[in-house]
C-alpha positions in Angstrom: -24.1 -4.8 7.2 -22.5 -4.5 4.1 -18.8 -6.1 3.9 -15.9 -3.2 4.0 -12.6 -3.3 1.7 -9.7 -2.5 3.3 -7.1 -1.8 0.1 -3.7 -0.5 1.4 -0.7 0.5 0.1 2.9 -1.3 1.0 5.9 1.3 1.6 5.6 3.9 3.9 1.8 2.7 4.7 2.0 -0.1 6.4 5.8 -0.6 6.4 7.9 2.5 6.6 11.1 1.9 5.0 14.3 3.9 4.2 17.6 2.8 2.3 20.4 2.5 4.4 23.3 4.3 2.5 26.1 3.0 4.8 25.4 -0.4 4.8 24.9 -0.3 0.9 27.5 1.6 0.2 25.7 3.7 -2.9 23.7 6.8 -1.4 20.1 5.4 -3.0 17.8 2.5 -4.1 18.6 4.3 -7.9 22.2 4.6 -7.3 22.2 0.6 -6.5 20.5 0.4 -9.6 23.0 2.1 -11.8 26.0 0.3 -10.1 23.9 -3.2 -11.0 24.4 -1.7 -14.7 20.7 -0.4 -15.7 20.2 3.0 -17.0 17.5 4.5 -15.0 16.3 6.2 -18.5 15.9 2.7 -20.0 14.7 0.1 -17.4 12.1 -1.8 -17.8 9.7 -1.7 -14.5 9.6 -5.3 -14.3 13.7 -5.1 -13.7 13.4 -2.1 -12.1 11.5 -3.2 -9.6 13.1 -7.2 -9.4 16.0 -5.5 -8.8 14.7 -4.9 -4.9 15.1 -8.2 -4.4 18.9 -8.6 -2.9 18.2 -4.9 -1.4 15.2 -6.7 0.8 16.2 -9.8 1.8 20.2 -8.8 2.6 18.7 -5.8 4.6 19.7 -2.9 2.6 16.8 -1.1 3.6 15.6 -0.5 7.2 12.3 -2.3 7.4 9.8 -1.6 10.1 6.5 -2.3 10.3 3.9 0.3 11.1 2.3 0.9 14.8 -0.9 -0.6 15.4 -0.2 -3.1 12.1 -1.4 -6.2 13.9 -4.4 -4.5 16.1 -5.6 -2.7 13.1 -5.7 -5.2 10.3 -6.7 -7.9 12.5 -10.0 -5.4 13.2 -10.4 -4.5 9.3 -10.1 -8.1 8.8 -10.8 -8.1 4.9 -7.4 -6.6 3.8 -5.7 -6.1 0.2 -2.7 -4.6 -0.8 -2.3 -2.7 -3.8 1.5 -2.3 -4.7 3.3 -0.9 -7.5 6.0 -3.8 -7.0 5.8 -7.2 -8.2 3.9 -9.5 -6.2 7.1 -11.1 -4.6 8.1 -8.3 -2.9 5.7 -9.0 0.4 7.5 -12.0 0.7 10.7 -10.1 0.5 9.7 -7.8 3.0 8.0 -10.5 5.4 11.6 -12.2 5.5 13.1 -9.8 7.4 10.4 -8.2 9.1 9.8 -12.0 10.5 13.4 -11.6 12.0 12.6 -8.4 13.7 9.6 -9.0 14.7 9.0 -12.4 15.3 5.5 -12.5 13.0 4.3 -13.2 9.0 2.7 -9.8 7.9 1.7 -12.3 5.2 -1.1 -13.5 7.5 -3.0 -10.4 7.9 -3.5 -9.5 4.3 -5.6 -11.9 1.9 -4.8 -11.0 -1.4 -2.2 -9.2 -3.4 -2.8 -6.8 -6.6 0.0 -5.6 -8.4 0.0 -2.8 -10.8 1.7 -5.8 -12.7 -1.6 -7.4 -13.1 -2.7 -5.1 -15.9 0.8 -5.1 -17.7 5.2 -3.8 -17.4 4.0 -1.0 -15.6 4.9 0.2 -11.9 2.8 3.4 -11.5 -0.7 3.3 -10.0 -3.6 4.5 -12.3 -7.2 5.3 -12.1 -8.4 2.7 -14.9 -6.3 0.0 -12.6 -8.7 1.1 -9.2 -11.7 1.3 -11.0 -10.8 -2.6 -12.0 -10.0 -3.3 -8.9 -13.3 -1.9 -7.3 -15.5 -4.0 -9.9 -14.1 -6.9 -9.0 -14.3 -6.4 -5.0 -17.4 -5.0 -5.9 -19.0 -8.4 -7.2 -16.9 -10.4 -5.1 -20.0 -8.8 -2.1 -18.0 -5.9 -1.1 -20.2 -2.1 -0.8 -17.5 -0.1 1.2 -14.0 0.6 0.2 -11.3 2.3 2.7 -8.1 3.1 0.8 -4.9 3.9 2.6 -1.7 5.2 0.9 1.2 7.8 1.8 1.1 8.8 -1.6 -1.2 12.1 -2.1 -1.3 11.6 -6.1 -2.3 7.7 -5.5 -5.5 9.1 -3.4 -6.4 11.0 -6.1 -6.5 8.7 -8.2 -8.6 6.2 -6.3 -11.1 9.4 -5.5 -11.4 9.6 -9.1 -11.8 6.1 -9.9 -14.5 5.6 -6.8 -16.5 8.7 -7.4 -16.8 7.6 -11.0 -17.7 4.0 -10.0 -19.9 5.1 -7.2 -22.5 6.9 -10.4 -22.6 3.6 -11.7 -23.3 1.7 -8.3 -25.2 3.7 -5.9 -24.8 1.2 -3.3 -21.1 1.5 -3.2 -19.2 4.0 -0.6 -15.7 4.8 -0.2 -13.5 6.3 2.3 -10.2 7.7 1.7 -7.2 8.2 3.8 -3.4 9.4 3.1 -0.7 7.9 5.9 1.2 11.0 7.4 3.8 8.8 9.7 3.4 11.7 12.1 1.8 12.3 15.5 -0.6 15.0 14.2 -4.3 12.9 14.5 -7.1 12.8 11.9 -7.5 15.6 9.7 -10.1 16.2 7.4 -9.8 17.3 3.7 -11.6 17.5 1.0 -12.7 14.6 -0.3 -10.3 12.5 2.0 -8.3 12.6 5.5 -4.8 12.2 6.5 -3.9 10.3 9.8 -0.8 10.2 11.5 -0.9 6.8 12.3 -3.0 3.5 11.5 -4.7 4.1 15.2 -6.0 7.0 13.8 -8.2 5.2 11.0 -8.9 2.8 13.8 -10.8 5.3 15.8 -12.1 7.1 12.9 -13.7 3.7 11.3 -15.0 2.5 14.6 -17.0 6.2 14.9 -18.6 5.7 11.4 -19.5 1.9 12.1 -20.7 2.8 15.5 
């Protein structure tokens, strides 16, 4: 059997997250960012998104960790993340998550790309997927299962997979966009969106079975 990809996204995928204005003090992630001096017109993406790092790790976001992380990935086994962050931020994250729940989200995820990797840039793109897919794909991977919140980030990965796919025939891909809701699978065209990470569970284990 051909080995599966499992490439996820970080925020609001596999950890939900939401800026807690009270404890903060400034309504919003960009509003901490403007009091730290930066002009949101100007900044860089590398300080932009450095600039998490005191926001993480002194709990100025709500962290959580999404239902069915630890059943699920330890099933998918062969998971990636693909964040528009720097690198450092899953060990920013695991930090408090560790305090809350008692584990290292660190040890269900083998390796880490960063839109970083291809330059100062924090915004997904489809030249940056279809990298990512050559190199996974000669690494022994044929399947690829790509998870994110983000509707415009899906496109971009059915773009960069259905383009990749002409050039490999052996290579498949699956797409699904995290709802965070309690609606079940549902279908679209050309991907599906899932309440929760159970949902891609069951729908994975029908397709393998």
């Amino acid at each position: 059997m051909a080995q599966t990809l499992y490439l996820w996204d970080l925020a609001n995928t596999l950890f939900p997250e939401r800026w807690d204005s009270e404890r903060s003090g400034v309504p919003s992630y960009d509003a901490y960012v403007e009091a730290l001096g930066y002009d949101l017109e100007t900044i860089t993406p590398h300080d932009y998104e450095w600039a998490y790092e005191r926001p993480y790790k002194d709990g100025l976001f709500v962290l959580s960790i999404a239902d069915g992380f630890r059943e699920v990935l330890t099933w998918t086994k062969n998971n990636a993340v693909f964040t528009t962050g720097n690198r450092e931020q899953v060990d920013w994250r695991a930090e408090q998550l560790h305090k809350k729940y008692d584990f290292d989200i660190r040890d269900y995820i083998k390796e880490i790309c960063s839109t970083f990797d291809f330059g100062n840039t924090n915004r997904k793109t489809k030249d940056m997927l279809e990298n990512i897919l050559d190199k996974k794909y000669r690494e022994g991977f044929r399947v690829a299962v790509y998870t994110d919140d983000n509707l415009g980030n899906c496109e971009f990965f059915i773009a960069a997979a259905t383009d990749f796919a002409r050039l490999t025939p052996d290579f498949h891909f699956r797409i699904y966009r995290m709802m965070n809701d309690n609606k079940g699978l549902r279908p679209k065209d050309g991907y599906c969106e899932i309440g929760t990470l159970y949902d891609l569970q069951k729908n994975e284990q029908k397709i393998l079975n």
